[in-house]
N, C-alpha and C positions, 0 to 999 in steps of 0.2 A: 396298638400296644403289643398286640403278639406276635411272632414271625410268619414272615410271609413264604416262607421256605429256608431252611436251612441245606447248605453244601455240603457240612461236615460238620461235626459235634468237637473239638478239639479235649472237652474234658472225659469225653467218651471213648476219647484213643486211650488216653493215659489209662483211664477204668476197661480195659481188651485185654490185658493179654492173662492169659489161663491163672497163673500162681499171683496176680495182682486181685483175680477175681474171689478164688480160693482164699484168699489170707484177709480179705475184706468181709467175707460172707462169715468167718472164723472170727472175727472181730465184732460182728454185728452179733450173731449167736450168742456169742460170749457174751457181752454188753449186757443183750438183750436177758437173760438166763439168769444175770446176777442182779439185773434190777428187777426180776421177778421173785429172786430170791430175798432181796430186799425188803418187797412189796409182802411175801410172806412172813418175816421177821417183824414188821412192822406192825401188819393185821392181828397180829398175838400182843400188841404192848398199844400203847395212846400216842397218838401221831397229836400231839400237846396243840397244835393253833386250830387242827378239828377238831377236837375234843374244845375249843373253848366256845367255836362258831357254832357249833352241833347244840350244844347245851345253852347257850345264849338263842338259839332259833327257839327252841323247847321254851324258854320263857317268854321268847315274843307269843307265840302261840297261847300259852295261857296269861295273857294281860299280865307280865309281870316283869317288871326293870330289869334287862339281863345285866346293867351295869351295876347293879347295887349285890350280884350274887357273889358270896365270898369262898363259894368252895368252885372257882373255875380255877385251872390251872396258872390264868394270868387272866389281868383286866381284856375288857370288852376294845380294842384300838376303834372299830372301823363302826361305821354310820347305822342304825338301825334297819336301813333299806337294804345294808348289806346281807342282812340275815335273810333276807326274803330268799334267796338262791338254795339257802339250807332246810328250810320247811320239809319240802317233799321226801327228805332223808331222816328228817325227824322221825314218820311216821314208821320205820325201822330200826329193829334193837342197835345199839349202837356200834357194833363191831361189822356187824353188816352193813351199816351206812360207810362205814369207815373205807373198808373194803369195797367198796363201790366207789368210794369220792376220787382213792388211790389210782383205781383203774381207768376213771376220768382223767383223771392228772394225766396218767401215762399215754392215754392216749389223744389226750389234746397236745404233749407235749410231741408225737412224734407228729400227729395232723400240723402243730406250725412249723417243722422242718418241711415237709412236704409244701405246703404255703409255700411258706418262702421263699422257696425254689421253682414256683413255679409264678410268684409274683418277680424273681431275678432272672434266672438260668429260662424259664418259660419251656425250654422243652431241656430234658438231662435224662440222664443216662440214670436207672434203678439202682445200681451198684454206689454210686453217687450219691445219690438219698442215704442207702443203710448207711455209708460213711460216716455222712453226716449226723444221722439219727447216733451211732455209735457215739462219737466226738462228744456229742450232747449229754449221752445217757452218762455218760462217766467221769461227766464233769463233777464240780463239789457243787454248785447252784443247783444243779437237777437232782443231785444226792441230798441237799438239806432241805430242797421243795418238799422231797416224797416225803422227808423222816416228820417233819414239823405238821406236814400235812396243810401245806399251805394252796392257795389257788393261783398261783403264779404262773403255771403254763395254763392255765383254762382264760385267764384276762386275756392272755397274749395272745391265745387261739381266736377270741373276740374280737380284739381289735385290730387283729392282720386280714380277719374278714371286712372290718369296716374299710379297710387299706383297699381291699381286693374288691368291693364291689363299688369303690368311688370310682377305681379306677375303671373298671365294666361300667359307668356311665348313669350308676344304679344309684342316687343319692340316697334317696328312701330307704334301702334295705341298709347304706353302709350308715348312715343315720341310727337307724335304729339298733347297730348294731356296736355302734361308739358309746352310745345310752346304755345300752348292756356292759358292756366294761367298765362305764364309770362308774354302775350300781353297784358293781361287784368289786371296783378298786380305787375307790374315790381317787387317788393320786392319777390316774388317767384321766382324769380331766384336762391335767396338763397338755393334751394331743388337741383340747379345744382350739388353742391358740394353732396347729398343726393347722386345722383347718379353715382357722379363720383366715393365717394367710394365703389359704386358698380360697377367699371369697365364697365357701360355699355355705349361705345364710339359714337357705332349704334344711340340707342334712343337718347342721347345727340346731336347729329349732327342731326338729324330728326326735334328736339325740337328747333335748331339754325337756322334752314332753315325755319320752321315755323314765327319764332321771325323776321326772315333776310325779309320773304316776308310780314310780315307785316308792317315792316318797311318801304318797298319800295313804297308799297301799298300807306301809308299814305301820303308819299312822293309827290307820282303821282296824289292824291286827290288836294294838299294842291299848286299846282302849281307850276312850275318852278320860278316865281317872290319872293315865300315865302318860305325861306329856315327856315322852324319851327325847323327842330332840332338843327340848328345852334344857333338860339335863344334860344330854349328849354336848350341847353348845357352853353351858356351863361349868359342868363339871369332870368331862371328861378331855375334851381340845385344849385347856390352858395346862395341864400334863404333858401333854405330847408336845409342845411350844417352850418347852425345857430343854436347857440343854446341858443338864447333867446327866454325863452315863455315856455321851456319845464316843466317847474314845474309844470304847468295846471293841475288838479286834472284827468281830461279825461286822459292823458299820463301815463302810468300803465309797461313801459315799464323799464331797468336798470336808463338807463338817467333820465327819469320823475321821480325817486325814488331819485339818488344823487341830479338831480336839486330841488327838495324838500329841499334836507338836507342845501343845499350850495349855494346859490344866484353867488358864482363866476363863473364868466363864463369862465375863463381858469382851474381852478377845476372841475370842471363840468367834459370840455373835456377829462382831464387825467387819472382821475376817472372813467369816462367811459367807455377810450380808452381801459385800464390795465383789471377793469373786463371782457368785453366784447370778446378782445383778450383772455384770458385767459379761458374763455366759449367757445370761435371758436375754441381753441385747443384741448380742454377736448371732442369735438363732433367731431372734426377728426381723434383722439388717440381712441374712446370707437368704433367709426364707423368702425373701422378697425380693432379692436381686436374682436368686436361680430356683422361683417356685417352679420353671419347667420340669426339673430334673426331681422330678416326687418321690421316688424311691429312698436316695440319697440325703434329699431334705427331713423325711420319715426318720432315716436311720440316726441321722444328727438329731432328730428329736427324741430317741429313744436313750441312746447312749447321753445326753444332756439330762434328761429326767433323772437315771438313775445318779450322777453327778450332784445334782441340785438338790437332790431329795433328803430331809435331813436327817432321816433312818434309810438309808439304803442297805439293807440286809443282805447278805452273802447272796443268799435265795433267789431275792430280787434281778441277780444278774443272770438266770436263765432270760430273760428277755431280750438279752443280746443276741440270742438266735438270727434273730433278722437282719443287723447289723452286720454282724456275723456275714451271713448270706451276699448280703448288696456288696459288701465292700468287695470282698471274695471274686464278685461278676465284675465287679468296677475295673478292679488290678488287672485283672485278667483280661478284658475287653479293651484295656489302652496297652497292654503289654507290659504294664509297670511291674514286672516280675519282681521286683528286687523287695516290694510291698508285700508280697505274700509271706516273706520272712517274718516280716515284723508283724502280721495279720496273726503268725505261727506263735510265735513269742509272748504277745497280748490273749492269747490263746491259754498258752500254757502260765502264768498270771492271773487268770481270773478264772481255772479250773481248778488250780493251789488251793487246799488248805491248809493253814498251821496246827497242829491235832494240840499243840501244848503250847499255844502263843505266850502263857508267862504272862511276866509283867508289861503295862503298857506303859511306863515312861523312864525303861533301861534305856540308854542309847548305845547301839544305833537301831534295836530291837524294835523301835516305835517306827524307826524308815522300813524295816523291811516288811513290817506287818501290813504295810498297806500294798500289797499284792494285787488285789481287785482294784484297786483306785490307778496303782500304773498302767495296768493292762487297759483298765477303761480310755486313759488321757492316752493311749499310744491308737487306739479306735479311731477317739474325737480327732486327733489330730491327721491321721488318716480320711477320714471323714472330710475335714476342712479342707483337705488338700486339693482332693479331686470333685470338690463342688466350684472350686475357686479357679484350679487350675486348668486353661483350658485344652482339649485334646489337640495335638499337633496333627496327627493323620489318622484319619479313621479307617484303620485298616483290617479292624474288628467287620465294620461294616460291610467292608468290599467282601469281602471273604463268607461272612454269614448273612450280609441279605440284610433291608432294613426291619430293625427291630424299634421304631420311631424313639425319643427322644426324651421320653417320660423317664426310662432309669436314671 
């Protein structure tokens, strides 16, 4: 998996010469400075989805339904097991948990740039990373992760480790480390199928055991009196199985695209149903004909979750990080320069925000509002390209030495 020697670093010429280094590091600082300044702004007001987790943890603690509390700033979405990760920040006043959670964020978010790059590129250039880390920090995804206070780079930091020790040959650890992302983002379960077709039954059962005891966990917090997931399966899942509201310009995902188009809401669902279905196939059929190529197949499962997913929140598309990353190594590695334009443009697309998106069914206001949704389909289809298409010369190889066959 990792190089056996490299000749030359080709992205580490481009990051050499003086005023490239200078104007990078001036970019990083800057980034860096204002997402701290952020993170100060923030620490002073309610970062609203930790504020609902934080206070939802506090009544798991004391045996008490956090779904039925009315003074949270919005209902309970995620599983009762989810709140187990929030406990330990309970037991701090809340502005100091908050301030902590923030600093996790930030820095699970630059630890998956680093990943990432060192599950693609495997050896790069430092100036490279801050780039990258910059790119990231000043995106709109990484800007409404911090303000909401959501856990969106800490999932993604878990499960590019579950990525990184399957690949170090480490079932057990990347097992248990996929069982940790799902307790924490139920919808990462979706990565189950990632590695089902990779046959591996081990890690998967390790990962269920994980998920099985934190469920029991919560269980046993929440009181024998208070059966939460009973409710949870009840009363809180046939809400989010609604598909009214999903046009919201935030929703960037298939759904939040056709609900744009089509105010019906049994259109909606069939429209949905048909494309979506039809994307879970094309990622079961590509995963099985090139499970070699694991990086690539990873990325396509990433950038397809958020796709599929029928809230996929602005936020949510900080996990494009790694997609991001591989595609990045891919173009570059077959010489497909002319891809990097478009890698540039999907870029600038799902870093957009619209500050005053207005109404959602002026036309043609409802096409341009899906910004994140083009930039995603210009990924996937990039993505499809070069899992499909295959390399004419590997001149990548000659040149840098092999780097075996897994990206």
């Amino acid at each position: 998996m990792y190089l056996s020697g490299m000749k030359r670093n080709l992205i580490s010429d481009i990051f050499s010469t003086p005023w490239i280094n200078l104007a990078i590091l001036i970019f990083f600082f800057g980034s860096f400075f204002y997402t701290l300044f952020s993170l100060y702004k923030i620490a002073n007001t309610i970062a609203p989805d930790f504020s609902v987790l934080w206070n939802a943890a506090k009544d798991l603690q004391a045996s008490r339904n956090p779904y039925l509390n009315s003074e949270l700033y919005t209902g309970v979405g995620y599983p009762p097991n989810t709140l187990l990760f929030y406990l330990p920040l309970t037991l701090l006043p809340y502005h100091t948990s908050q301030v902590i959670f923030l600093f996790l964020s930030l820095l699970a978010l630059v630890g998956s740039v680093y990943l990432s790059l060192l599950l693609t590129f495997k050896k790069f250039n430092k100036l490279f990373f801050l780039f990258g880390s910059s790119l990231v920090l000043i995106s709109f995804p990484w800007k409404f992760t911090l303000g909401m206070g959501q856990n969106n780079s800490i999932s993604l930091l878990l499960i590019l480790f579950s990525l990184y020790f399957y690949l170090s040959k480490r079932d057990n650890t990347s097992g248990f480390f996929l069982g940790l992302s799902i307790a924490l983002k139920t919808i990462f379960g979706f990565f189950l199928l990632f590695f089902l077709t990779q046959r591996k039954w081990k890690l998967i059962s390790i990962a269920l055991i994980v998920i099985a005891f934190s469920i029991v966990l919560s269980i046993r917090l929440s009181g024998s009196e208070t059966n939460l997931y009973t409710y949870y399966i009840r009363e809180v899942i046939p809400p989010l199985l609604n598909y009214e509201g999903r046009e919201i310009y935030y929703n960037q995902g298939i759904l939040g695209f056709i609900s744009r188009l089509y105010p019906d809401l049994n259109l909606r669902k069939i429209l949905n149903g048909v494309v979506s279905l039809m994307l879970l196939i094309l990622i079961t059929l590509i995963s099985q004909i090139k499970k070699d190529k694991v990086l690539l197949v990873f990325s396509f499962f990433v950038i397809s979750l958020l796709l599929i997913d029928s809230l996929s929140w602005q936020h949510h598309f900080v996990w494009l990080v790694f997609p991001f990353t591989e595609l990045i190594y891919e173009t570059w590695k077959r010489r497909k320069y002319y891809l990097l334009y478009l890698i540039f443009v999907a870029y600038l697309l799902i870093s957009w925000n619209f500050k005053s998106p207005g109404s959602y069914f002026d036309f043609p206001k409802i096409i341009i509002l899906s910004n994140t949704f083009y930039g995603s389909l210009i990924l996937l289809f990039i993505n499809i390209y070069l899992l499909l298409v295959p390399k004419r010369i590997n001149l990548f190889k000659k040149e840098f030495g092999d780097q075996g066959e897994k990206g």
